[in-house]
N, C-alpha and C positions, 0 to 999 in steps of 0.2 A: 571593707574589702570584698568585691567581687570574686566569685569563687564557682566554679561547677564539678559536680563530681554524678556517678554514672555507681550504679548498685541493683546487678544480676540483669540488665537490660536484656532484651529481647524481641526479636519482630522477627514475623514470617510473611511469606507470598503463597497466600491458598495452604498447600501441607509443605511447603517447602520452607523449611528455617534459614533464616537467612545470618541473623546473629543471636548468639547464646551467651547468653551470664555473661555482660561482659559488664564488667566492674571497674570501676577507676576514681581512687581517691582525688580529693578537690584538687583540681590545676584552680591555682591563682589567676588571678589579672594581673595586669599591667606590662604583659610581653606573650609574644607567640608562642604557639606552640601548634607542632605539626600533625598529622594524623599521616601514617604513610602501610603502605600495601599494593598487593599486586594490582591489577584488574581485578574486577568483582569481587573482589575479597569481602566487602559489605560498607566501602566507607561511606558511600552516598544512602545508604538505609540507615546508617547508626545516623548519620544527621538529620535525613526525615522524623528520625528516628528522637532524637533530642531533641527537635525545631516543632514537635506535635503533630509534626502530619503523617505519623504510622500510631497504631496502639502496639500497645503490646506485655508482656510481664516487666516488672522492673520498675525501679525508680529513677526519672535525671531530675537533681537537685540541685538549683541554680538560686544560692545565696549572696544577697548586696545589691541586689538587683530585681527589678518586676519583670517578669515572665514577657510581659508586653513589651520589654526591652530587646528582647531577641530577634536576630536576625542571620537568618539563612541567606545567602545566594547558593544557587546551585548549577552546575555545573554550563550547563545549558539555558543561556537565556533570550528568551524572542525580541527581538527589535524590529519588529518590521511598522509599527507606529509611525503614521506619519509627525512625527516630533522632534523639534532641535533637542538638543543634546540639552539647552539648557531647561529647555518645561520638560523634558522627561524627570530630571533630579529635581527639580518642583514638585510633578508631581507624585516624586516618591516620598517627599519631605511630608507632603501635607495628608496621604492616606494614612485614614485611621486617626486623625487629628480632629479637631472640633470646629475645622472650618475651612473653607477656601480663600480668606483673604490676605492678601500677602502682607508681612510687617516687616519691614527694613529688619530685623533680625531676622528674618526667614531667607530674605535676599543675601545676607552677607554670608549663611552659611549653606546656600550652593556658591555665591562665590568661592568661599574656602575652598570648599572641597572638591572642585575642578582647578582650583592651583593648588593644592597638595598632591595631588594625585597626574598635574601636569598640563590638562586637560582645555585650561581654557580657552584656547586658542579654538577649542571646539565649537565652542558655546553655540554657537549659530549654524551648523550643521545639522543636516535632516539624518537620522537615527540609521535609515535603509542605505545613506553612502559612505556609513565608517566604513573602516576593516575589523576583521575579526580581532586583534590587539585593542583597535581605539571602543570597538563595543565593549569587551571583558573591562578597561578601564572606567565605563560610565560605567557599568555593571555595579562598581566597586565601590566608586561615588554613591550611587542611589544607595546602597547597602550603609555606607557611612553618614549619611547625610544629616540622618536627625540623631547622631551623635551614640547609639545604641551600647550599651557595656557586655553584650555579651555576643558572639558575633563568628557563625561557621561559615565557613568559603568552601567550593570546593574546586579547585585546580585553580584557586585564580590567577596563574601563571603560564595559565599554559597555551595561550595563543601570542606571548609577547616574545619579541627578541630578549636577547641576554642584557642590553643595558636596561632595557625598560621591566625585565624582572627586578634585577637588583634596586632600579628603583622605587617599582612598587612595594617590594619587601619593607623597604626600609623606611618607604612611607608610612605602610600597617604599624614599623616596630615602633615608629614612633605616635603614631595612633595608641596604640593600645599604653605603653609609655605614659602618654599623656591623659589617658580617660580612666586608665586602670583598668581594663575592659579584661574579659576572656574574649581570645580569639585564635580560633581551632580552625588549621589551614589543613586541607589536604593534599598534599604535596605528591610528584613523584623525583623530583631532582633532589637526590639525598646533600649534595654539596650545598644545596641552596637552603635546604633543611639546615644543615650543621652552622652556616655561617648566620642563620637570622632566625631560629629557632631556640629557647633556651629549655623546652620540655618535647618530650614526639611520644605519639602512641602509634604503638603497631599493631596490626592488625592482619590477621590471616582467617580466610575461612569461617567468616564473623565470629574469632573470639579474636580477646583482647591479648597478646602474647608478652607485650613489656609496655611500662610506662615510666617515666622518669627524666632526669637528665640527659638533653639528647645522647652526650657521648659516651655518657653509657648505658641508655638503650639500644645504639646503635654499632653492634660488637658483630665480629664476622661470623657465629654462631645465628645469630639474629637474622643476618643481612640474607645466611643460605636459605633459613626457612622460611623469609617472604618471598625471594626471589630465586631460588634456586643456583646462585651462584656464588663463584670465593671470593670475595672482596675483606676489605681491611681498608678502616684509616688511618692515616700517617697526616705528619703535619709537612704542611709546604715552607718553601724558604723564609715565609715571612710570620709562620707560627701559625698557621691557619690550618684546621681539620679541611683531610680531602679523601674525596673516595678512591681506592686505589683495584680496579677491577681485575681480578686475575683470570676469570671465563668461566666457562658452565661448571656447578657442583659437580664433580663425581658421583657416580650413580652408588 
């Protein structure tokens, strides 16, 4: 069992602390779980921040899995390479690997993984004429590619229209489903959170303020102090949690 857990972390910019003691018992694999908070609350440093590429005090301990297993995307990624769609997830498959030559099993899992994620139809496309949706979805793929069990994203939703969310979601949920991976999305659509997330950490002000079951870490008490407003969920006609916004917290 795949597992990561987070104990007193910390990272700063020069004197400026960016997150403090932030602790969190092992989240499991095998289904998502959300990371959510304002703007700069610190979510993009705790994943440098987990992913190795900040120091800082603290411990992230990632059990069932080798370290070299991990995989960050981040929020922001360059494509401006002149490379079809398809040797781009090649050549994300094969860095860091013990070679360049391709084995019909290397071939079949970028196949996969541009029809899981939708994409095939891309294959032959130069990198510089996606749109900002069909780039985040290669993004997604080269992240998935060589199959990794432990696995942070950050926004990877957030240049797609609403059907092509729902479907990447549920792409990842059965990704992680089927590999048992962790994978720690940072979301800001709390709906899309509630329907395809089964854990959410929240986060404010880089500390860590709840973690758990999403619905109930995500209480209108909770909801005022990340984003300063009233909100409440209720279920919709078909039994499904939804955010119900009521407008700015009272001062």
């Amino acid at each position: 069992m795949v597992s990561l857990s987070l104990e007193q972390v910390g990272a700063r910019y020069g004197r400026r602390e960016i997150l403090s003691d932030a602790s969190v018992p092992a989240i499991p694999g095998g289904s998502l779980t959300a990371l959510v908070g304002a703007n700069a609350a610190g979510k993009s440093t705790l994943f440098r921040r987990i992913a190795g590429q900040m120091r800082g005090p603290g411990t992230v301990r990632l059990s069932g899995a080798d370290p070299g297993e991990l995989r960050y995307m981040p929020q922001d990624t360059a494509m401006s390479a002149a490379l079809t769609v398809y040797e781009s997830v090649i050549l994300a498959l094969k860095q860091g690997g013990s070679g360049w030559r391709l084995s019909a099993e290397d071939l079949a899992a970028v196949d996969g993984v541009l029809a899981r994620f939708g994409i095939a139809h891309l294959a032959e496309r130069q990198l510089p004429e996606l749109s900002g949706g069909q780039r985040q979805a290669v993004s997604i793929a080269q992240t998935l590619v060589s199959r990794p069990r432990a696995v942070l994203m950050d926004e990877p939703t957030s240049a797609l229209d609403l059907q092509r969310q729902y479907g990447i979601l549920e792409a990842l949920r059965r990704y992680a489903e089927e590999t048992g991976a962790v994978m720690i999305l940072a979301l800001h659509d709390l709906n899309q959170v509630m329907r395809a997330c089964r854990t959410t950490l929240a986060l404010a002000q880089g500390r860590i303020l709840a973690a758990g079951p999403t619905l109930e870490v995500l209480t209108p008490d909770l909801i005022r102090r990340l984003y300063g407003i009233d909100g409440r969920v209720e279920r919709c006609s078909r039994g499904c949690p939804m955010l119900i916004v009521d407008g700015p917290a009272a001062a």
